[in-house]
BASE-874728 format. One record per residue (C-alpha): residue number from 1; residue in three letters; z, y, x. Coordinates in pm, whole numbers. Layout:
REM BASE-874728
<rec resi="NUM" resn="ALA" zz="Z" yy="Y" xx="X"/>
...
END
This chain:
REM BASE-874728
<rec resi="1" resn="UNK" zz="-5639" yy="-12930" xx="2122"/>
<rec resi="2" resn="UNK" zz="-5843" yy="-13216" xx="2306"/>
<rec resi="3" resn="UNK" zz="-5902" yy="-13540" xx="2160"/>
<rec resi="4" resn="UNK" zz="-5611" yy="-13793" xx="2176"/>
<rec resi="5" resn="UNK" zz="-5793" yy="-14098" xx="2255"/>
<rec resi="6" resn="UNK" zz="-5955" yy="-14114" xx="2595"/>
<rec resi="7" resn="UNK" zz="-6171" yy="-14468" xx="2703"/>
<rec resi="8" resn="UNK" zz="-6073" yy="-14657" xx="3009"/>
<rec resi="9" resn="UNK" zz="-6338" yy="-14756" xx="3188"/>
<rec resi="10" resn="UNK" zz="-6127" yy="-15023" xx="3293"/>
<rec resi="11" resn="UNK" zz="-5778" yy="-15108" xx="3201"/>
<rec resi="12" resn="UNK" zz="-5657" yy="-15271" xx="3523"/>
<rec resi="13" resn="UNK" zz="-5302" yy="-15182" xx="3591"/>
<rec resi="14" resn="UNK" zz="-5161" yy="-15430" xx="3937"/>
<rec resi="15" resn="UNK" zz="-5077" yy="-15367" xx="4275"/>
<rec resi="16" resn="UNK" zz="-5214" yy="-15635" xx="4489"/>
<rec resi="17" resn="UNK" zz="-5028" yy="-15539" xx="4799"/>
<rec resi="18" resn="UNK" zz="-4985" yy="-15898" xx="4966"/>
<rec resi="19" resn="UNK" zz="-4803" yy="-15997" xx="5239"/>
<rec resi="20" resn="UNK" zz="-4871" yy="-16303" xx="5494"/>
<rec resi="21" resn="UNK" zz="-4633" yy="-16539" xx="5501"/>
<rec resi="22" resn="UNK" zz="-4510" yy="-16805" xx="5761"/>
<rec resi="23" resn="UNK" zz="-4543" yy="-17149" xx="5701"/>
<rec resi="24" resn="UNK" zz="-4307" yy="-17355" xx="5678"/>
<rec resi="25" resn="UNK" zz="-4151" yy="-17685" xx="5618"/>
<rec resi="26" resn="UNK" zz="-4328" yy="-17997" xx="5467"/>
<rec resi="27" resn="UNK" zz="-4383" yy="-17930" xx="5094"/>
<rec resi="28" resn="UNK" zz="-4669" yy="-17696" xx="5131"/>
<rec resi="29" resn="UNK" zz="-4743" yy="-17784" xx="4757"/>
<rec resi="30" resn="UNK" zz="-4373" yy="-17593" xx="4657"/>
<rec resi="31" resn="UNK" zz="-4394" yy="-17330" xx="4956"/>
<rec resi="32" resn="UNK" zz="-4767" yy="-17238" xx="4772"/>
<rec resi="33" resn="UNK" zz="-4631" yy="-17235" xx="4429"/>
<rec resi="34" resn="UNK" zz="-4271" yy="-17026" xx="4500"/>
<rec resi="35" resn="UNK" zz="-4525" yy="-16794" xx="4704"/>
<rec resi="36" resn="UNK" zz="-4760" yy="-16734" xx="4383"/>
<rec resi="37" resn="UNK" zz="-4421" yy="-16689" xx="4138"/>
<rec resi="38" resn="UNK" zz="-4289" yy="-16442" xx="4380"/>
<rec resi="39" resn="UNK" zz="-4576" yy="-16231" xx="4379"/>
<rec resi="40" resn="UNK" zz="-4591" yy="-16224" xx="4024"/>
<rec resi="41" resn="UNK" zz="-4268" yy="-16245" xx="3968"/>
<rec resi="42" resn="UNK" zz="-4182" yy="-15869" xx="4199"/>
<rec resi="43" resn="UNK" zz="-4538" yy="-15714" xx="4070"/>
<rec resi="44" resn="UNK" zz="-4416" yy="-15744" xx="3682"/>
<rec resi="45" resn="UNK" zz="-4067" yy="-15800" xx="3662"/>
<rec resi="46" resn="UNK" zz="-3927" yy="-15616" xx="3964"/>
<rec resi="47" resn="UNK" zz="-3779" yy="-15961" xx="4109"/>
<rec resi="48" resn="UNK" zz="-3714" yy="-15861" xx="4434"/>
<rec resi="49" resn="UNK" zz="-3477" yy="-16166" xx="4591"/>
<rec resi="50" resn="UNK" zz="-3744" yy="-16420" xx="4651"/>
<rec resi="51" resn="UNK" zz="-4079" yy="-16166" xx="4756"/>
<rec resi="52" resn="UNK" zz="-3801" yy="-16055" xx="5016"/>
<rec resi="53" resn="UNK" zz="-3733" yy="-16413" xx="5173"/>
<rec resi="54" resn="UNK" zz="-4077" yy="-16496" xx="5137"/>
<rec resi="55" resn="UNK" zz="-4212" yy="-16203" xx="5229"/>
<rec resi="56" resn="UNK" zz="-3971" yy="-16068" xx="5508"/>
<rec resi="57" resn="UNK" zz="-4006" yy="-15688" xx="5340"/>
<rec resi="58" resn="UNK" zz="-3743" yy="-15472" xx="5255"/>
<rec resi="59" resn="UNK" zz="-3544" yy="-15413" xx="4986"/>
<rec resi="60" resn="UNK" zz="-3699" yy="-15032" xx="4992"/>
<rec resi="61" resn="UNK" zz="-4058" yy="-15169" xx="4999"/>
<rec resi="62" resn="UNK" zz="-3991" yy="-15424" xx="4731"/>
<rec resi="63" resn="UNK" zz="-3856" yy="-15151" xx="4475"/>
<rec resi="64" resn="UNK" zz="-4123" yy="-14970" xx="4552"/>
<rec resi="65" resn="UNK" zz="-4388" yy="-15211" xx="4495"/>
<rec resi="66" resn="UNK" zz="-4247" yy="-15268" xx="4119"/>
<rec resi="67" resn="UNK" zz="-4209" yy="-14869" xx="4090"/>
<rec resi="68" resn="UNK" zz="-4545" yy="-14803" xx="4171"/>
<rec resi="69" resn="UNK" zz="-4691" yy="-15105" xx="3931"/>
<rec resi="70" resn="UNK" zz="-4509" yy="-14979" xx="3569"/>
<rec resi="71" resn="UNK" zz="-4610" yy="-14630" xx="3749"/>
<rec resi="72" resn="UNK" zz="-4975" yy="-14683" xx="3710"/>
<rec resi="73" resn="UNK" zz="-4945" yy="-14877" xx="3372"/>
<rec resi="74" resn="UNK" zz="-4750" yy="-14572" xx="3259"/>
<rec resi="75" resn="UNK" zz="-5027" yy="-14361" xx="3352"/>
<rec resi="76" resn="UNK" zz="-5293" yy="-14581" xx="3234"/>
<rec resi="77" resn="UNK" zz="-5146" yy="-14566" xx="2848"/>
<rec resi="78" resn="UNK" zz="-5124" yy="-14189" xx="2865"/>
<rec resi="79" resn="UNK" zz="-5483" yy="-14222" xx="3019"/>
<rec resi="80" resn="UNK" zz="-5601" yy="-14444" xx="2701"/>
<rec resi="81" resn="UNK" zz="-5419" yy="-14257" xx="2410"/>
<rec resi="82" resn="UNK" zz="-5520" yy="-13933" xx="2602"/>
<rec resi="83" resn="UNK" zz="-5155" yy="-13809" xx="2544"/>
<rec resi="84" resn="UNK" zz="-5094" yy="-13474" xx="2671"/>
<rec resi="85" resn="UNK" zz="-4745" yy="-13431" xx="2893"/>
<rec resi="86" resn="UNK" zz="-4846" yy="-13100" xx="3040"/>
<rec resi="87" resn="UNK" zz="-4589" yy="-12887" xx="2892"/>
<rec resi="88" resn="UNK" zz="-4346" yy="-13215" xx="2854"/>
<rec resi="89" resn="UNK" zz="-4351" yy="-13371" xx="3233"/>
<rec resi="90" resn="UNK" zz="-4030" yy="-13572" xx="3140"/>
<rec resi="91" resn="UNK" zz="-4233" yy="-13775" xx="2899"/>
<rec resi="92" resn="UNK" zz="-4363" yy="-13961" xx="3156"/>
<rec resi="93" resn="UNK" zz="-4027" yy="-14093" xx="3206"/>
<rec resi="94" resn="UNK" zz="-4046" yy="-14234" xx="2879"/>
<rec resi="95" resn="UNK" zz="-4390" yy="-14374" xx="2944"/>
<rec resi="96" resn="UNK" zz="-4262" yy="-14536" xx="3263"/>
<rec resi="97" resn="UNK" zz="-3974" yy="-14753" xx="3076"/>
<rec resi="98" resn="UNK" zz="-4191" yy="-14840" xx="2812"/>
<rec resi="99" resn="UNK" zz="-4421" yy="-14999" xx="3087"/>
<rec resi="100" resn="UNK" zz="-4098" yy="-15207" xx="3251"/>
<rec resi="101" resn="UNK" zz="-4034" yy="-15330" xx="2864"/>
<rec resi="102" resn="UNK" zz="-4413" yy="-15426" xx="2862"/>
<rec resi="103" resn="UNK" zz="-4408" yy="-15587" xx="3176"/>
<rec resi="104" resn="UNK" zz="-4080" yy="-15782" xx="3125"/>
<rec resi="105" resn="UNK" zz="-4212" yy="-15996" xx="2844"/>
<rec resi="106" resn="UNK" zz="-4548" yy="-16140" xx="3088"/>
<rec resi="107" resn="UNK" zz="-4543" yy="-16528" xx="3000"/>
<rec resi="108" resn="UNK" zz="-4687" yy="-16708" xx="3210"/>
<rec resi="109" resn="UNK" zz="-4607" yy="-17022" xx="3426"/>
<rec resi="110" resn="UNK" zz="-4726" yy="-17118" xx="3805"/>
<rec resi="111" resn="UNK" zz="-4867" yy="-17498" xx="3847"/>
<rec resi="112" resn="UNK" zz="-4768" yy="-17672" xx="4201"/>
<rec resi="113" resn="UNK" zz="-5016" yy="-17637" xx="4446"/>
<rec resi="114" resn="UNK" zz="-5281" yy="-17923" xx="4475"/>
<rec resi="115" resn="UNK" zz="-5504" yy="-18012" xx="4766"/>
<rec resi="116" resn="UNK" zz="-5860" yy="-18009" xx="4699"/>
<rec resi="117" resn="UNK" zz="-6071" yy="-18114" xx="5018"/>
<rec resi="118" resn="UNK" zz="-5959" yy="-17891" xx="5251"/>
<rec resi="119" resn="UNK" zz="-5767" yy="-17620" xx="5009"/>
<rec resi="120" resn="UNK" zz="-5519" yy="-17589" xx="4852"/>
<rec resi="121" resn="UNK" zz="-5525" yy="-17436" xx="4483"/>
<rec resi="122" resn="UNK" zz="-5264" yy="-17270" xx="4223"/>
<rec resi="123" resn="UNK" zz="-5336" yy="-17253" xx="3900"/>
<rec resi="124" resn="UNK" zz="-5181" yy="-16974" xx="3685"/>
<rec resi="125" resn="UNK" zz="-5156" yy="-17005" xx="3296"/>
<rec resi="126" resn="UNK" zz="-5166" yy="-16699" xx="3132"/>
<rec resi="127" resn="UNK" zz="-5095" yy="-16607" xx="2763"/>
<rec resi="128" resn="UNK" zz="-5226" yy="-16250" xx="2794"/>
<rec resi="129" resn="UNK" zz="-5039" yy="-15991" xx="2583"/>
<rec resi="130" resn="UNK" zz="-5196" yy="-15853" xx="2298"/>
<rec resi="131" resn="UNK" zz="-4961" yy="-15528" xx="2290"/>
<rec resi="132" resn="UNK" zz="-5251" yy="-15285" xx="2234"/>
<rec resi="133" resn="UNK" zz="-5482" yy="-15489" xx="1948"/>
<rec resi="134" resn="UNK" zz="-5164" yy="-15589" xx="1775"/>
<rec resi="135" resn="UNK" zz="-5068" yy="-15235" xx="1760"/>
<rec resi="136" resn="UNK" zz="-5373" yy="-15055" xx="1705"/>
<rec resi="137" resn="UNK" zz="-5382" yy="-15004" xx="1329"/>
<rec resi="138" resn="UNK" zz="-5025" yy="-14861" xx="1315"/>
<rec resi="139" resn="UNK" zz="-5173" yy="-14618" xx="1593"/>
<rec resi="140" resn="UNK" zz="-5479" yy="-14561" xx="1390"/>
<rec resi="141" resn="UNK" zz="-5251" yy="-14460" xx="1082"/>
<rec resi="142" resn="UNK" zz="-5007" yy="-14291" xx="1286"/>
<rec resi="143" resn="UNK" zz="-5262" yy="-14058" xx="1443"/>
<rec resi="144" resn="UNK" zz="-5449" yy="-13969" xx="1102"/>
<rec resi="145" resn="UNK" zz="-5092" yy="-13872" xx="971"/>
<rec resi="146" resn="UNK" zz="-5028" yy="-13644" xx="1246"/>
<rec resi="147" resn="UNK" zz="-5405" yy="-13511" xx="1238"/>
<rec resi="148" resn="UNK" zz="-5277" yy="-13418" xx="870"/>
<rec resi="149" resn="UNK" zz="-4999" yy="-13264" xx="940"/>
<rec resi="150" resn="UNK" zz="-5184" yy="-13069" xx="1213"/>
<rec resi="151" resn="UNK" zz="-5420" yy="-12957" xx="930"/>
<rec resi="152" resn="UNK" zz="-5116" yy="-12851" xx="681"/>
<rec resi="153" resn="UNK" zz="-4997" yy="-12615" xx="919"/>
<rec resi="154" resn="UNK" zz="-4661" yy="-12828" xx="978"/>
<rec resi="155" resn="UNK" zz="-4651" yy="-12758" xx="1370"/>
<rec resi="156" resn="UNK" zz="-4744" yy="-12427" xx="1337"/>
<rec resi="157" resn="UNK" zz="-4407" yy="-12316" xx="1496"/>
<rec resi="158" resn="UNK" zz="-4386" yy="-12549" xx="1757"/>
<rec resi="159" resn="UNK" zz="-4399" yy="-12501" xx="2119"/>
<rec resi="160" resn="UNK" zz="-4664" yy="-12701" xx="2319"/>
<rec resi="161" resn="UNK" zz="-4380" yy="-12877" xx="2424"/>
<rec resi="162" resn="UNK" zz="-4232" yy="-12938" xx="2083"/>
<rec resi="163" resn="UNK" zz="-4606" yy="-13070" xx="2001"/>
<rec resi="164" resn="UNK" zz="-4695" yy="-13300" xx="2300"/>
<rec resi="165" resn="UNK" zz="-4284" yy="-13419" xx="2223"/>
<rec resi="166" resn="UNK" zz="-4372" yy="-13444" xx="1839"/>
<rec resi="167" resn="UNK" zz="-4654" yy="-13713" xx="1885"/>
<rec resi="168" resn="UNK" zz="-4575" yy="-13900" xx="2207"/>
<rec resi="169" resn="UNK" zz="-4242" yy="-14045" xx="2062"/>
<rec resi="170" resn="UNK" zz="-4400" yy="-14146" xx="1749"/>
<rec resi="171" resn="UNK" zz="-4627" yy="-14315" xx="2000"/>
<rec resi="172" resn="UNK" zz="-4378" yy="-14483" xx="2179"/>
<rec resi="173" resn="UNK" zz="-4210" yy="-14565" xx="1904"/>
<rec resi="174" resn="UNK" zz="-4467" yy="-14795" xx="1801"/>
<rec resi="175" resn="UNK" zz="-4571" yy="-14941" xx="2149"/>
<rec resi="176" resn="UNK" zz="-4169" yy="-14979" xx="2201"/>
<rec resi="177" resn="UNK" zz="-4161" yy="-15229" xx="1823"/>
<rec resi="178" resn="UNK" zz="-4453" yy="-15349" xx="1901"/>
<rec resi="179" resn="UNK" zz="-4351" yy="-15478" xx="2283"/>
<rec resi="180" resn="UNK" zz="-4006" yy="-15618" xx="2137"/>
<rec resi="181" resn="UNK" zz="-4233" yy="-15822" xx="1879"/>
<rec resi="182" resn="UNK" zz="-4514" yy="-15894" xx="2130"/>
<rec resi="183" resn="UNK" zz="-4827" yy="-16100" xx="2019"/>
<rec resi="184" resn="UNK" zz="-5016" yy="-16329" xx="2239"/>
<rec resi="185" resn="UNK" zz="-5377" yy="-16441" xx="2283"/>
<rec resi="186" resn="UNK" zz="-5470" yy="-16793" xx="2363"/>
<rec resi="187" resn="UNK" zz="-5365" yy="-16934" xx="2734"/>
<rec resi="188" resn="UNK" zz="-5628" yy="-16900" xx="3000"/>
<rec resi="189" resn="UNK" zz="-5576" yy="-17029" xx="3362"/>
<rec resi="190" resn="UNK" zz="-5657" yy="-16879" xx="3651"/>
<rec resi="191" resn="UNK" zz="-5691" yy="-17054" xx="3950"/>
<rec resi="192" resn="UNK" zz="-5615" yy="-16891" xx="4292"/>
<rec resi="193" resn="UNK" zz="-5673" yy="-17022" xx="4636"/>
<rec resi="194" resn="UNK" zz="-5439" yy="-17032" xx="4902"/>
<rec resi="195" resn="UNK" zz="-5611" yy="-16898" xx="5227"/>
<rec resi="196" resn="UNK" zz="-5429" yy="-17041" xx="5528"/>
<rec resi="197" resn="UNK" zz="-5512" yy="-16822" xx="5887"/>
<rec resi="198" resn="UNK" zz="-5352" yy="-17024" xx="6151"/>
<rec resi="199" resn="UNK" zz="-4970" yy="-16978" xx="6080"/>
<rec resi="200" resn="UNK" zz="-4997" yy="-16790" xx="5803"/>
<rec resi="201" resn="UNK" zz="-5094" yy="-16795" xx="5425"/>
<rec resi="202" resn="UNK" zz="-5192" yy="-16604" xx="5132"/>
<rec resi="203" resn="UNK" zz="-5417" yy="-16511" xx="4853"/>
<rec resi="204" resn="UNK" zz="-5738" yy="-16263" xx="4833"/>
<rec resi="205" resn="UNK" zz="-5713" yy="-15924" xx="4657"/>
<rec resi="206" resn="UNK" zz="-5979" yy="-16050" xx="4450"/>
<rec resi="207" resn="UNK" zz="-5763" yy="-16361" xx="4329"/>
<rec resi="208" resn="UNK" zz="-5451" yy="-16146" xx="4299"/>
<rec resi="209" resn="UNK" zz="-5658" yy="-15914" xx="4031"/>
<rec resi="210" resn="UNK" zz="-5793" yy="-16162" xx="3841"/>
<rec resi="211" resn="UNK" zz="-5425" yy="-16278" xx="3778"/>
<rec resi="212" resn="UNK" zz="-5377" yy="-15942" xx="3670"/>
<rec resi="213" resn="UNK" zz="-5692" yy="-15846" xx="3418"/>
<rec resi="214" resn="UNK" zz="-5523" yy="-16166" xx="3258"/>
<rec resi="215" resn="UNK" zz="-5152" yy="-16042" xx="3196"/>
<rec resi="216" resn="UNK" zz="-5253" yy="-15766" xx="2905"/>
<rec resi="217" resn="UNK" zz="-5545" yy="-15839" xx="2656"/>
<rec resi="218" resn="UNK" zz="-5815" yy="-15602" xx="2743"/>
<rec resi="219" resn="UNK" zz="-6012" yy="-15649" xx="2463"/>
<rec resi="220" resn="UNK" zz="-5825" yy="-15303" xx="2285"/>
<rec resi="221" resn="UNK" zz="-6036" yy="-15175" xx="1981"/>
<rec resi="222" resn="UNK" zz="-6218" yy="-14850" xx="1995"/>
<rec resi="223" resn="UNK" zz="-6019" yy="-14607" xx="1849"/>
<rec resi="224" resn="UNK" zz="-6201" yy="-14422" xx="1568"/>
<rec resi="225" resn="UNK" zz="-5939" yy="-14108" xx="1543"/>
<rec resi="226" resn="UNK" zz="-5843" yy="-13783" xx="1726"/>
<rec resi="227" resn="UNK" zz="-5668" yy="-13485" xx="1701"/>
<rec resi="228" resn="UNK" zz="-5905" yy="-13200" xx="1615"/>
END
């Protein structure tokens, strides 16, 4: 068997698909600040209602810019905990609600815009979750018992299904107690800027990411055991 634990290079999990939006009304300061919560707001909780009127995309595209988000975070834990699902596919199913649980406890809150010269800013406060620190000595112990029980012979009879089965719900398990009881680090702020092209307005790529490295700590101890 290969080792269980795998190192992200980086642990960057966001869509930053962006639309440009049509300006409109007088209170650019709230049209700025709904914009920012609506991009957030679709990207980690699946909010589709207001990215749709601000946005003018479909209900399809919506969904499947929230699918394809807890998609990638999915992958990215089975990436990190090197969790095998080759002879379970399903379990990626499992992997993919635990990622909408993540997701749905962000906190965070969105700041009306302010002008500053000839910008206008947003700032974001984040209290990035700490999901994968806060869990990582249960993980630690849970993958030494396992390694154990490898050694004792108790999966002997089991399928490489059975197996990979065995060990990822013990995993989620964990990850799923851990997100219903989910730590936070100290608030950081982020502040975007809204980039106005003649009609229309939104925020860089490069903004929109650094929103994101901010939503889950990514300062995740080195994990010192695998599966032999």
């Amino acid at each position: 068997m290969g080792k269980f634990f795998k190192k992200l290079t980086i642990f960057t999990i966001c869509f930053s698909m962006l639309f440009s939006l049509t300006a409109c009304g007088t209170d650019v300061e709230k049209i700025y600040q709904s914009y920012i919560k609506s991009l957030i707001a679709i990207n980690y909780m699946g909010a589709t209602e207001d990215y749709i009127n601000a946005s003018g995309a479909t209900q399809e595209e919506a969904d499947n810019l929230y699918q394809a988000n807890v998609e990638y975070l999915a992958d990215n834990i089975i990436t990190y905990y090197g969790i095998t699902i080759t002879d379970a596919p399903e379990l990626r199913e499992d992997y993919i609600e635990l990622a909408r649980l993540i997701y749905s406890k962000c906190n965070y809150t969105v700041s009306k815009a302010r002008k500053d010269g000839s910008v206008y800013l947003v700032d974001v406060t984040i209290y990035p979750m700490d999901l994968f620190a806060q869990t990582s000595a249960e993980v630690s112990s849970y993958v030494e018992a396992f390694n154990q029980g490898v050694k004792n012979g108790t999966y002997n009879d089991y399928t490489l299904s059975q197996y990979e089965t065995e060990f990822s719900d013990g995993m989620i398990d964990i990850l799923t107690n851990g997100s219903l009881n989910m730590t936070y680090c100290e608030p950081v702020t982020i502040t975007v800027e809204i980039i106005v092209d003649g009609d229309t307005y939104y925020i860089s790529d490069r903004d929109f990411m650094r929103i994101d490295a901010a939503m889950i700590a990514s300062s995740i101890p080195e994990p010192t055991t695998s599966e032999e």
